[in-house]
C-alpha atoms as one frame of an Amber mdcrd trajectory, in Angstrom:
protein
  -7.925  21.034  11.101  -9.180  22.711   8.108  -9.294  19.715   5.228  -8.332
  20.715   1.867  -6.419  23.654   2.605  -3.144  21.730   1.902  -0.986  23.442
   5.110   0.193  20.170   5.852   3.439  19.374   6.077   2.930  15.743   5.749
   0.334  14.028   4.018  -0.764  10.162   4.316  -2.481   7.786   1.606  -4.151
   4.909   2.884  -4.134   1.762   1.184  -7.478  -1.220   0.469 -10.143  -1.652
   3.040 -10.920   1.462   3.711 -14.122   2.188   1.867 -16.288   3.260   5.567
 -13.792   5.509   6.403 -13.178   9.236   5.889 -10.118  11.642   5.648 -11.200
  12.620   9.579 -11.265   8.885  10.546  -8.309   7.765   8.984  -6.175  10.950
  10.211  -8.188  10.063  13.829  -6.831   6.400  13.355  -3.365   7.126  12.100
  -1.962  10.229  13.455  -0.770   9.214  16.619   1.028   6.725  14.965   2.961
   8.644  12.568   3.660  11.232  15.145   4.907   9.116  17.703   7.137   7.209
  15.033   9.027  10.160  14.096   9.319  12.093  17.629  10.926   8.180  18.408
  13.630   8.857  15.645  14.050  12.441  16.655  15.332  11.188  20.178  16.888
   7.757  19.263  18.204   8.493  15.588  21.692  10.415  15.889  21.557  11.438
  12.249  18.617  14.051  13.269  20.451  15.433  16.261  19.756  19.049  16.468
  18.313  18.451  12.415  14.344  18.591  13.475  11.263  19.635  15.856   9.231
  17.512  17.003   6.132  16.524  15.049   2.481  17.194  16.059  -0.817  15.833
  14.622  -1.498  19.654  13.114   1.400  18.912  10.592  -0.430  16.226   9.302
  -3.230  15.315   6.827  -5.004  12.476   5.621  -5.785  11.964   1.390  -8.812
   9.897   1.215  -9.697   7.902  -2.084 -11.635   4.614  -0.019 -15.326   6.017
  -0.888 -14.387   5.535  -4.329 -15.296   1.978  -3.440 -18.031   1.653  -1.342
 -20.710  -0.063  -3.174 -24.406   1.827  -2.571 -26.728  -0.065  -0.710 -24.117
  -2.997   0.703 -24.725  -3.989   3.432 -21.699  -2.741   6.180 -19.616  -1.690
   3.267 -18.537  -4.861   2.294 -20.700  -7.214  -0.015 -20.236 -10.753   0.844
 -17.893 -11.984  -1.991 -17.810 -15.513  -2.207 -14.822 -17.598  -4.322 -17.121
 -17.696  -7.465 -16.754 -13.457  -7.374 -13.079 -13.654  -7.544 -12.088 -12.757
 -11.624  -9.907 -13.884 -14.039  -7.270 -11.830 -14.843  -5.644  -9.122 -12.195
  -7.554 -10.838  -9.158  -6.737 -14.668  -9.840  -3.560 -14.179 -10.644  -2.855
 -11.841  -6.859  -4.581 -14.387  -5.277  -2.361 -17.178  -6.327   0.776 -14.861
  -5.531   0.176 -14.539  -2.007  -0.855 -17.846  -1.860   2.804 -19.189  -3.030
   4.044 -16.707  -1.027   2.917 -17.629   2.413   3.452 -20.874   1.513   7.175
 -20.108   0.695   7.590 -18.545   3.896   5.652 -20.568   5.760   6.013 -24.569
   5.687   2.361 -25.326   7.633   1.157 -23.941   4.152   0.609 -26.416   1.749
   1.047 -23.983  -1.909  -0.497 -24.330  -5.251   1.369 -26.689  -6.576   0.956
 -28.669  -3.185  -3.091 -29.597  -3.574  -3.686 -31.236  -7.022  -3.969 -29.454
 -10.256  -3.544 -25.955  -8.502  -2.066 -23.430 -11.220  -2.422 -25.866 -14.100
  -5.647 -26.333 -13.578  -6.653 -22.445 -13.929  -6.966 -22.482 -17.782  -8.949
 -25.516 -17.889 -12.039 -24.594 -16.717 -14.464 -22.558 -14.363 -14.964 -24.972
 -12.111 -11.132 -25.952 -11.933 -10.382 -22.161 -11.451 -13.150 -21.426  -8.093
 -12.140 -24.863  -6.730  -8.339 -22.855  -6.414  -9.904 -19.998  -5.281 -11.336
 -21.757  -2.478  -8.081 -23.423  -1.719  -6.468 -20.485  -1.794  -8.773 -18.602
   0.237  -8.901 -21.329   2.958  -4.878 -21.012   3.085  -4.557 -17.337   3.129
  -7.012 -17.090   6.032  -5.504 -19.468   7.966  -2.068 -18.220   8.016  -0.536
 -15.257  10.315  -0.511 -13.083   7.400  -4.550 -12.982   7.079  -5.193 -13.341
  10.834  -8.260 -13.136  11.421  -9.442 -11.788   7.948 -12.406 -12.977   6.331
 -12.920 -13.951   2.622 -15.059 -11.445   1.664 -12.727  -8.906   3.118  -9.935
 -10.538   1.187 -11.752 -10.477  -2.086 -12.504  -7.390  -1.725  -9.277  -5.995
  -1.586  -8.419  -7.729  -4.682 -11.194  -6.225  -6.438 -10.063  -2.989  -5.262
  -6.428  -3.474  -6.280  -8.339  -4.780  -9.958 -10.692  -1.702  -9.774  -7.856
   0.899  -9.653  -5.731  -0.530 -12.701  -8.944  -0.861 -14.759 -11.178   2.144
 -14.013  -9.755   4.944 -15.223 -12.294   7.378 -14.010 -11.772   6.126 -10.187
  -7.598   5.996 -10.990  -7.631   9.673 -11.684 -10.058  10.399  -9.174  -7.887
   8.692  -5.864  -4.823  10.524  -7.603  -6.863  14.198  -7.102  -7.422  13.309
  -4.042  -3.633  13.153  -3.078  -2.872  16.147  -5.399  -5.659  18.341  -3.828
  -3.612  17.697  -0.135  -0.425  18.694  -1.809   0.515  22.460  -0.855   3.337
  24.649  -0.717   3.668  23.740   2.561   4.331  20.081   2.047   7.535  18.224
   2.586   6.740  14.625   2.847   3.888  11.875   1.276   3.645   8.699   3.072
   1.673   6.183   1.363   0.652   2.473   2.544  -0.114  -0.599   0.282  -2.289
   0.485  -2.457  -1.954   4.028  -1.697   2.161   3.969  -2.439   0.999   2.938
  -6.327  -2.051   6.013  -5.872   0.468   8.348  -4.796   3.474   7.242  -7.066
   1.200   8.020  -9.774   0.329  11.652  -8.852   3.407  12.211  -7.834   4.636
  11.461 -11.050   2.092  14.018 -12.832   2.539  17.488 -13.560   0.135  18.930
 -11.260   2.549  18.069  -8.080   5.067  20.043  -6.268   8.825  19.012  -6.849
   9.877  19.401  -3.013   8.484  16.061  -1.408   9.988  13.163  -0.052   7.801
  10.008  -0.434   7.712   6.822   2.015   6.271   3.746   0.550   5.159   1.219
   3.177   4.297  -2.661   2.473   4.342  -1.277  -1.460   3.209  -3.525  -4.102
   4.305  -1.287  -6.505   7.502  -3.491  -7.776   5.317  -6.689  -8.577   6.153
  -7.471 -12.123   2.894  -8.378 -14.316   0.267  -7.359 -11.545   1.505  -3.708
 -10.915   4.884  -2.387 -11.624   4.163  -3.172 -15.665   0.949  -1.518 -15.234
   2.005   1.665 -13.970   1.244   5.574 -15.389   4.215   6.229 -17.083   5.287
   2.731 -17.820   8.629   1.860 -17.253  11.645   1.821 -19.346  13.419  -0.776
 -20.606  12.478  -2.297 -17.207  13.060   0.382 -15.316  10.472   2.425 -13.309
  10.191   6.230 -13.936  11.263   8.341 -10.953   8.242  10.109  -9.301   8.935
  14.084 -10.613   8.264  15.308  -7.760  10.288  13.421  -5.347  13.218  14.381
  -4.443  14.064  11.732  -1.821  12.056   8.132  -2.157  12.295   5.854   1.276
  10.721   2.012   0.574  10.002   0.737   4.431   9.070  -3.123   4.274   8.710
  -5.929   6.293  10.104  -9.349   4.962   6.740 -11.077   5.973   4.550  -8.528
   4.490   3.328 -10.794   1.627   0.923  -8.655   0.381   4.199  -6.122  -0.696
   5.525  -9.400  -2.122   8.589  -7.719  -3.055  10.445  -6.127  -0.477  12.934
  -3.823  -2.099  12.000  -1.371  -4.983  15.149  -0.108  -5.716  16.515  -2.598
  -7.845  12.802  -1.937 -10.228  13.454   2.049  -9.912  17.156   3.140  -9.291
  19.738   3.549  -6.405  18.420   6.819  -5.782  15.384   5.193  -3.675  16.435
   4.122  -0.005  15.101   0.566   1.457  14.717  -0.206   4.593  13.383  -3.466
   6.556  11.210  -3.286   9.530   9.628  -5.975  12.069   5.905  -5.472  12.442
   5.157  -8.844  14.656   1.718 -10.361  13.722   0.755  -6.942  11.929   3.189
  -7.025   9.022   0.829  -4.974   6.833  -0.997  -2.660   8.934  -0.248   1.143
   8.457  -0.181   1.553  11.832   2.959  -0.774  12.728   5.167   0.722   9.763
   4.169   3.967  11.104   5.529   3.444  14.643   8.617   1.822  13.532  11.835
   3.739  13.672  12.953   3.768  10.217   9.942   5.109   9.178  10.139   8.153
  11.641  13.225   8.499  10.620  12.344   8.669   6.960   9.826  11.665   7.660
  11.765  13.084  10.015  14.661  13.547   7.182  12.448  14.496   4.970  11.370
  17.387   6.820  14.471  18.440   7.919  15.433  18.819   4.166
């Protein structure tokens, strides 16, 4: 595949954790899956019955934005965050948000308001606030939605989500690197986690095409506070603005997927955008499993049948 030359018909925009990889890697990674998710509709899905080909891995690339955050000189990629790194502000205030969440939706979890001062005790002090953190951490990385993920890993991806809302330099930078993917050939734009708000955005500028359909999987990007009221163009009177360039918008989401928090974006953007719940087992939030699932196929699949 030739990168940059923007023949594809789909493109995909990965979301944190992905600061050692490349546009190769991640299409090496990913590809199969998205393929093999939409060739799945195309046989199974009677709505795209005689409506599509099937897909190959030269229809698709890969948009690329996780270099933006690799740190020079750390050691693996990752620098070993402790609870003490974790900010006020944007990362404190995700933190505790997954942490009532899996504790909502799972009863082992004991919640903030479960282990002492937990959210009151936030404003009183520094040591009050890591001493959360740490309770937090412990929770989250205990539960089946953090299997086997470490702290520093999970810090990290708060500081990226912080990092994109706050840098405007590296914001405009991951939403080039979308754009520059973007050719006359394209028809659809799926986006994962953080990527769905990266490509939302650039989809939303004038520099984009007006022909794509975009999939959102696990999207944070109807979180009130944290990221739908920090979104290029704001909303309106509490209403998101519709990407420009869209002209379909599928939301695929998986009730467990806690770090989407909420699970349907239409109500936050307009009946126009399509939601859709899928089961990814153990790996609610991996690209991978929303790729492979059916409704997702079948998401691409319409949007490249027009």
């Amino acid at each position: 595949m030739d990168w940059g030359t923007s023949m594809a018909r789909v493109v995909m925009v990965h979301g944190v954790g992905k600061q050692l990889d490349t546009a190769e890697t991640l299409y090496a990674a990913l590809a199969p899956a998205l393929v093999g998710g939409v060739n799945l509709a195309l046989r199974q899905d009677p709505r795209l019955a005689g409506r599509g080909t099937p897909l190959t891995q030269d229809d698709i690339s890969c948009a690329a934005y996780g270099d933006l955050f690799r740190r020079p000189g750390a050691r693996g990629g990752t620098p070993q965050y402790e609870a003490e790194d974790v900010a006020e502000g944007l990362e404190y205030d995700l933190l505790l948000a997954w942490w009532q969440e899996a504790a909502r939706r799972d009863p082992a979890v004991l919640g903030p308001e479960d282990v002492g001062r937990g959210l009151a005790g936030y404003a009183a002090s520094r040591p009050l606030r890591v001493a959360t953190v740490r309770r937090a951490l412990d929770a989250l990385t205990r539960t089946r939605f953090f299997k086997s993920v470490s702290d520093a890993f999970l810090i990290a991806a708060l500081k990226q989500f912080r990092r994109y809302f706050e840098e405007p330099h590296l914001r405009a930078t991951a939403q080039e690197r979308v754009l520059e993917q973007l050719g006359p050939d394209t028809r659809v734009v799926v986006a994962h986690s953080l990527g769905s708000v990266v490509a939302y955005e650039a989809l939303c500028s004038q520099q984009a095409p007006r022909t794509v359909t975009l999939v959102t999987l696990g999207s944070p990007l109807g979180i009130r506070n944290l990221t739908f009221d920090r979104l290029t163009p704001l909303p309106v009177d509490g209403v998101g603005v519709w990407p420009r360039s869209a002209e379909h918008w599928h939301n695929i989401s998986d009730p467990g997927d806690i770090v989407a928090l909420v699970h349907e974006l239409s109500p936050r953007f307009g009946a126009r955008l399509r939601d859709h719940h899928v089961h990814n087992g153990t790996t609610m939030h991996e690209m991978s499993a929303y790729l492979t699932a059916g409704e997702t196929g079948a998401a691409i699949a319409l949007g490249l049948a027009g």
